[in-house]
N, C-alpha and C positions, 0 to 999 in steps of 0.2 A: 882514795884508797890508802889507808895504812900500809905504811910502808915498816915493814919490822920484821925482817930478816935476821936471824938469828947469826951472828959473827963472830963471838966468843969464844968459840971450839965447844969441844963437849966440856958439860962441868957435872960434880955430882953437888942435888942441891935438895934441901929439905921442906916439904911444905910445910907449912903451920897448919895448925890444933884443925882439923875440918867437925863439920857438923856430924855427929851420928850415922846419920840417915846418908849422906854423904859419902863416907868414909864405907859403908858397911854394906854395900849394895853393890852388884856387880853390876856397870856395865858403865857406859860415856857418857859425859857430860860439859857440856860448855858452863867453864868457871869465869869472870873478872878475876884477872891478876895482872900485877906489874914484876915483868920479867926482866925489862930494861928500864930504869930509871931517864931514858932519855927517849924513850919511846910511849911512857905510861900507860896505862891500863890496856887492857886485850883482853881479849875472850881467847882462851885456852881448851882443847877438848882435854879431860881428863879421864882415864881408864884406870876404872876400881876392878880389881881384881885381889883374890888372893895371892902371896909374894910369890912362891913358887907359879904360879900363868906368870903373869906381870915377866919374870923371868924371860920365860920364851919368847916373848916378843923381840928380845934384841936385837936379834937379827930381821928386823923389819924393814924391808928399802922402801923409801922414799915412794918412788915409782907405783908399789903396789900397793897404797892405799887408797881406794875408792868410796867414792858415795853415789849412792841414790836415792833421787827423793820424788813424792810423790804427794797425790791428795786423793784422797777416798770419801763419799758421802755414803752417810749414814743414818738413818731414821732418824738420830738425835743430834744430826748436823756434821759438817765435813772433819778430817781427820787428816794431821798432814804428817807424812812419815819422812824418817831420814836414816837412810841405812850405810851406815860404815860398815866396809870390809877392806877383809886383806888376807894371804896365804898365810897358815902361821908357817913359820923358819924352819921350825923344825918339823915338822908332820905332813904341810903342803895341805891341809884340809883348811876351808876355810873359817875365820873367824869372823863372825857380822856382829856388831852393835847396832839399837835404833833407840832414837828417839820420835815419840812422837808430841805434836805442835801443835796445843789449839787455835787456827788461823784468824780466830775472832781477837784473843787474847794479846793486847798490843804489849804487856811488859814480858812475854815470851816470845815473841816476834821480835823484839829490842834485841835481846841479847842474841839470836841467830842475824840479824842483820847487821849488829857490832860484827859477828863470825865474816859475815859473806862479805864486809867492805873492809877485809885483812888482806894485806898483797899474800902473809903465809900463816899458815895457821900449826901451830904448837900443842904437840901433843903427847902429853906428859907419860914417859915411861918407851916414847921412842924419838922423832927428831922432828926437824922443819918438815913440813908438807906445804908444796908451795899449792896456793890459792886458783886451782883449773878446774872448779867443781861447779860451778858456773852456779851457787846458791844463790846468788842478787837476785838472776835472773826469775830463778824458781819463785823464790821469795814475792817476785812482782809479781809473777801469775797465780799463783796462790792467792792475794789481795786481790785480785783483778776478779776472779773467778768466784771469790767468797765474798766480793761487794755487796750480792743483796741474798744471801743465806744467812740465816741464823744455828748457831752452837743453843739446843732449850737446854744437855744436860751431856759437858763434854765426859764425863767420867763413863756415863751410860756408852754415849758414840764411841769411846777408845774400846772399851768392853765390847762393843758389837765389834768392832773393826777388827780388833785381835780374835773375836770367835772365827769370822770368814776369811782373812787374808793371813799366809803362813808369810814367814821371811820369804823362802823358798819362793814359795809364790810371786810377791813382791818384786822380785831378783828378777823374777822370769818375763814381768810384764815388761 
């Protein structure tokens, strides 16, 4: 496990140029970056939001950020979802991000399993979250479980999954 606890204090620090697409889309995403030069590269989640959200968040404790994750099959093969949440600071309603993971797709399974073999994981625009989300594990069962299904048309599968499963939903299973 990556050991890369964050021991600097707080700094304020500017990312470089990101992609378009990137930059201009709301919601979380696991980036490669190198944060410490004696740690090198890491997967970081990153939260695009407009500056004012972004904002709100800073009073985010450690503590109150969650995931959960799952797998859903779908007519056009399985679907694996990943839901961050947390209260916001100031309103107490909650905020969810997801990602979802085609389980067939080994260089998107790459970078979530860089994610799950971090003692903490770094998430830009609040602080350390140390690593109790138990994603390895998932990650195994998901491969274990998608050993002999096939993904014919993941875009189609994400499209069904998103018409039948709400967040809400999701949260509740």
């Amino acid at each position: 496990m990556l050991k890369n606890k964050w021991t600097h204090g707080k700094v304020l620090f500017e990312l470089p140029e990101l992609p378009f697409d990137l930059k201009n889309s709301s919601g979380i995403k696991p980036i490669s970056v190198t944060l410490d030069n004696r740690i090198g590269e890491e997967v970081v989640l990153l939260i695009t939001e407009p500056l004012n959200q972004i904002k709100n968040f800073e009073g985010v404790e450690v503590s109150d950020f969650m995931l959960k994750a799952g797998l859903v099959n779908t007519s056009f093969g399985p679907v694996c979802f990943l839901l961050y949440f947390f209260p916001d600071p100031h309103t107490g309603e909650q905020v969810t991000y997801e990602n979802t993971i085609n389980p067939k797709n080994q260089e998107q399974l790459f970078t979530f399993e860089k994610l799950a073999n971090q003692e903490y994981w770094h998430v830009i625009a609040a602080d350390d979250f140390a690593n109790t989300f138990g994603l390895k594990e998932t990650l195994a069962q998901v491969q274990n479980v998608c050993k002999n299904l096939q993904v014919t048309n993941f875009l189609s599968a994400k499209a069904e999954y998103e018409a039948k499963y709400s967040v809400e939903s999701l949260l509740a299973m």
